[in-house]
C-alpha positions as protocol buffer text, in pm:
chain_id: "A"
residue {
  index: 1
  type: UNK
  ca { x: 1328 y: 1467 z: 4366 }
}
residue {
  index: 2
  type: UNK
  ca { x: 1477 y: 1121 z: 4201 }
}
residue {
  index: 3
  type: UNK
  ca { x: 1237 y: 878 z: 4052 }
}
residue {
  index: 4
  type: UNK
  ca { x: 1315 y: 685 z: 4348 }
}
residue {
  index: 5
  type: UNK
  ca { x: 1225 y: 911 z: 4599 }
}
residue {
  index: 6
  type: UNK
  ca { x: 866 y: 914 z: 4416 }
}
residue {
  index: 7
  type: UNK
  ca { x: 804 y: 555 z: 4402 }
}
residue {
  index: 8
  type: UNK
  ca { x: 903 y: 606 z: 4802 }
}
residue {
  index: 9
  type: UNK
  ca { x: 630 y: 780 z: 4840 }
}
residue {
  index: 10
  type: UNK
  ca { x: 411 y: 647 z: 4640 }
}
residue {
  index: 11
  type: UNK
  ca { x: 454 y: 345 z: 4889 }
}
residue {
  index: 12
  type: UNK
  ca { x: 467 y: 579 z: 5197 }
}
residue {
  index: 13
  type: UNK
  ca { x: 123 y: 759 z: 5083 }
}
residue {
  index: 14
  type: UNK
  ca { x: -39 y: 385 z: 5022 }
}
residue {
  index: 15
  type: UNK
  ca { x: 29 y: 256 z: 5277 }
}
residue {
  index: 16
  type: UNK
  ca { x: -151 y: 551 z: 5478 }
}
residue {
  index: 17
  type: UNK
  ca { x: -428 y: 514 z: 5253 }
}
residue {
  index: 18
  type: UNK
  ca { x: -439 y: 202 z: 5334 }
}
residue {
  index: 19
  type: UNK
  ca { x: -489 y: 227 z: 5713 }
}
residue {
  index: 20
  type: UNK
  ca { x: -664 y: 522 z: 5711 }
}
residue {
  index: 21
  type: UNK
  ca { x: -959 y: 311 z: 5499 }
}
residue {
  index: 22
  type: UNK
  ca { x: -893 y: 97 z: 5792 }
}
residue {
  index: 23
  type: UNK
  ca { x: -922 y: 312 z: 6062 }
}
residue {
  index: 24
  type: UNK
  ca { x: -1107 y: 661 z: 5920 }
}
residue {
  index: 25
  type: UNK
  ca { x: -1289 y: 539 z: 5602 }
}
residue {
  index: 26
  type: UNK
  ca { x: -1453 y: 857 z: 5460 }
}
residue {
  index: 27
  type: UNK
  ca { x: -1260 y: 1098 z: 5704 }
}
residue {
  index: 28
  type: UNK
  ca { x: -1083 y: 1439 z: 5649 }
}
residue {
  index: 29
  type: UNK
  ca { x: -783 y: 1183 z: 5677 }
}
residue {
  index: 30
  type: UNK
  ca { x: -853 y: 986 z: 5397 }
}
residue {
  index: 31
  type: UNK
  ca { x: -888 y: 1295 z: 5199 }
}
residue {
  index: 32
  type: UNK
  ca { x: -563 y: 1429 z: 5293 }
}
residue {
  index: 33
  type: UNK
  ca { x: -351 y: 1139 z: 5146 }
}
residue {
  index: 34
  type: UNK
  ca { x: -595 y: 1164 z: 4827 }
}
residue {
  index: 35
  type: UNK
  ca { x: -446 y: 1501 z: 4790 }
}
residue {
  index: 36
  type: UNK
  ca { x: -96 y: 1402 z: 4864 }
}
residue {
  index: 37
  type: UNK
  ca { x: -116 y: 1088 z: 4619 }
}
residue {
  index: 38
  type: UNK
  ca { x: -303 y: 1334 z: 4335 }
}
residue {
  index: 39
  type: UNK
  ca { x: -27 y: 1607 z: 4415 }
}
residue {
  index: 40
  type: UNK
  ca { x: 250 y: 1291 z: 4360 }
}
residue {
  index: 41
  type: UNK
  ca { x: 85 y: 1228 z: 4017 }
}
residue {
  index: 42
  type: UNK
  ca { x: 117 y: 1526 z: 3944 }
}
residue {
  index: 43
  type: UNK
  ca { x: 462 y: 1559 z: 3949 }
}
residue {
  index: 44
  type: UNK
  ca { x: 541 y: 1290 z: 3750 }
}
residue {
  index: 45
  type: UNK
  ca { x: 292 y: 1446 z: 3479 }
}
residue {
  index: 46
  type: UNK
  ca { x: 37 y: 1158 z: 3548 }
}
residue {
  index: 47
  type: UNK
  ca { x: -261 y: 1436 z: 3451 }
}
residue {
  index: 48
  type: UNK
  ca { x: -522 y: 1148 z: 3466 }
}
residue {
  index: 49
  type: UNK
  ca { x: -377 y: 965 z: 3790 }
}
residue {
  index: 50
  type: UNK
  ca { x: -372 y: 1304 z: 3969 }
}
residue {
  index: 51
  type: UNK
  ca { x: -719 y: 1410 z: 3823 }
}
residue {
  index: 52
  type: UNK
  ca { x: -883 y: 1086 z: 3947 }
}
residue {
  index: 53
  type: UNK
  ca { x: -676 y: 1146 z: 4315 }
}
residue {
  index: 54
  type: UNK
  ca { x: -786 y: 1463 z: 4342 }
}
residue {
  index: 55
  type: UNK
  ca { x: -1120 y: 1392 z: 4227 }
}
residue {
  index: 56
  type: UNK
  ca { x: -1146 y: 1150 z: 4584 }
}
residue {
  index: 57
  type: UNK
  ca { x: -1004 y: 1448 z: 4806 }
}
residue {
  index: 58
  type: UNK
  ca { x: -1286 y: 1643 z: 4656 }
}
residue {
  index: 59
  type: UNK
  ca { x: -1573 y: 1415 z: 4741 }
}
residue {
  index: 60
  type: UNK
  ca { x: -1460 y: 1367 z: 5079 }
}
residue {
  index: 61
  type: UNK
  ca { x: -1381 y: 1756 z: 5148 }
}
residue {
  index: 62
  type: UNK
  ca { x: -1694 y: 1838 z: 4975 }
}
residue {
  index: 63
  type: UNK
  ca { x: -1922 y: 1635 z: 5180 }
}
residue {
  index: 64
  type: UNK
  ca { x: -1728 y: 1750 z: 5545 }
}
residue {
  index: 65
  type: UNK
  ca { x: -1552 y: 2018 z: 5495 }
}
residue {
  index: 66
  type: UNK
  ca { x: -1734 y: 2217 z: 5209 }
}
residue {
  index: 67
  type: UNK
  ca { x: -1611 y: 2567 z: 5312 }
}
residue {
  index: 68
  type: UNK
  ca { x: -1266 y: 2437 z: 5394 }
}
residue {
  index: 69
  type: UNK
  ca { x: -905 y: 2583 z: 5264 }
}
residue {
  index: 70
  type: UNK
  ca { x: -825 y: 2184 z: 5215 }
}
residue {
  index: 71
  type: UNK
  ca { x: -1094 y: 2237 z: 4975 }
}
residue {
  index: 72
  type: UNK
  ca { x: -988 y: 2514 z: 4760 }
}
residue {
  index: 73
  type: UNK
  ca { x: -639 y: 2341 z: 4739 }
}
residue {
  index: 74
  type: UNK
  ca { x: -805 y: 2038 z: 4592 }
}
residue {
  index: 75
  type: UNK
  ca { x: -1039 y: 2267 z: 4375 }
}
residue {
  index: 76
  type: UNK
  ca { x: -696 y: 2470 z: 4283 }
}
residue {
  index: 77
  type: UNK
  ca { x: -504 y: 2148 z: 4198 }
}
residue {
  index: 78
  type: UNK
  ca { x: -778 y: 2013 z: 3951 }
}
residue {
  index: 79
  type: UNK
  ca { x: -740 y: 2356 z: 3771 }
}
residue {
  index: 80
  type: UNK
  ca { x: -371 y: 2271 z: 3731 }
}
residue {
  index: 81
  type: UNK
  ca { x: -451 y: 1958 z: 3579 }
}
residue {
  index: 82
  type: UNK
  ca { x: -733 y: 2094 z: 3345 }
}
residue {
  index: 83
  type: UNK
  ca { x: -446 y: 2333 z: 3189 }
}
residue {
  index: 84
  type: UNK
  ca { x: -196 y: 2054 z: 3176 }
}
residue {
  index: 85
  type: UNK
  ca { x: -114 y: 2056 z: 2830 }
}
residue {
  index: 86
  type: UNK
  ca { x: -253 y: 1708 z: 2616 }
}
């Protein structure tokens, strides 16, 4: 993927951030682009970006979904970025 295809959805996953505060604040929903934006960070080697993206997933998954497979995959991710080297 270019580095133009990122910053495209970077824009994409803001904008749905963006109206899912709007519409869903707190929701499974929300979460979902928090993943997508942490898992986008990630990619470009943003370690702290993604950490801090992931880190919102998790709150919201945690508090409604706490058993959840969404969960793990958050949980998972955050792993990846802990052994992201420095």
């Amino acid at each position: 993927m270019s580095a133009e295809d990122l910053t495209g959805a970077e824009r994409a996953f803001a904008a749905a951030l963006r109206l899912r505060q709007q519409t869903a604040p707190g929701s499974l929903s929300e979460a979902a682009v928090w993943h997508a934006l942490g898992r986008l960070a990630q990619r470009r080697g943003e370690i702290a970006r993604s950490e801090a993206a992931f880190r919102q997933a998790l709150a919201l998954r945690t508090r409604l979904a706490p058993e959840s497979l969404e969960r793990a995959w958050t949980l998972n991710n955050l792993g990846i970025d802990a052994a992201a080297p420095l």
